[in-house]
N, C-alpha and C positions, 0 to 999 in steps of 0.2 A: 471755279474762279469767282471770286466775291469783289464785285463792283461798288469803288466807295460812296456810300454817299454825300450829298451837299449838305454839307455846314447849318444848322443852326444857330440862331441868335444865344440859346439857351444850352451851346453847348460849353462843358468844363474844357478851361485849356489843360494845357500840361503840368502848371506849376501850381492849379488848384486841385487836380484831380491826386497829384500827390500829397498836397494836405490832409485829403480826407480818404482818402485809400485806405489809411488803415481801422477807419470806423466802420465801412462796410464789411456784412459780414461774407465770411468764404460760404460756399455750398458745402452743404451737408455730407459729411462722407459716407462711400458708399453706395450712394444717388445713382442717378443717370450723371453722367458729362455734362455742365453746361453748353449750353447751346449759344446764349448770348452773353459776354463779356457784362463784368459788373459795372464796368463803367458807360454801356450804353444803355445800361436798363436807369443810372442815375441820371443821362440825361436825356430819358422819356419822362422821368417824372418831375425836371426840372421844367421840361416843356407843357408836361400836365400842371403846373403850378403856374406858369406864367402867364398860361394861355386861358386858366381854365375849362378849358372841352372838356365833355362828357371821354369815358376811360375808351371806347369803342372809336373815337374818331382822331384816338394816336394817326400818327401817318404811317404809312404802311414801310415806311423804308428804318423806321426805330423797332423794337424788339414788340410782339404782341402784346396788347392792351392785357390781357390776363397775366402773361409773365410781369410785365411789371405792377401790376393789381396787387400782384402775391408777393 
């Protein structure tokens, strides 16, 4: 069971994350499964942009600093 998280400032709503939905790209076929939706790893790095912090001191309830590093 996957317990939702609290809201960011830095998060996309609904009617911006479909504007840009289709510039992200899909995962590689083939791969492993995604683990973490594209749109939560957009908004680690929109929180990594806002905030500026170092990639390691994401919060621990967004996707890991390395996933969205890469």
């Amino acid at each position: 069971m996957m317990v939702e998280r609290r809201p960011y400032p830095t998060d996309l709503p609904d009617a911006e994350w479909e504007m840009i939905a289709d510039l992200v790209p899909a995962p590689w076929p083939g791969g492993r499964p995604p683990v973490h939706s594209r749109r939560e790893i957009i908004i680690a790095l929109a929180y990594w942009l806002q905030t500026g912090c170092a990639w390691r001191l994401l919060p621990h309830d967004l996707p890991p600093w390395q996933t969205v590093y890469h």
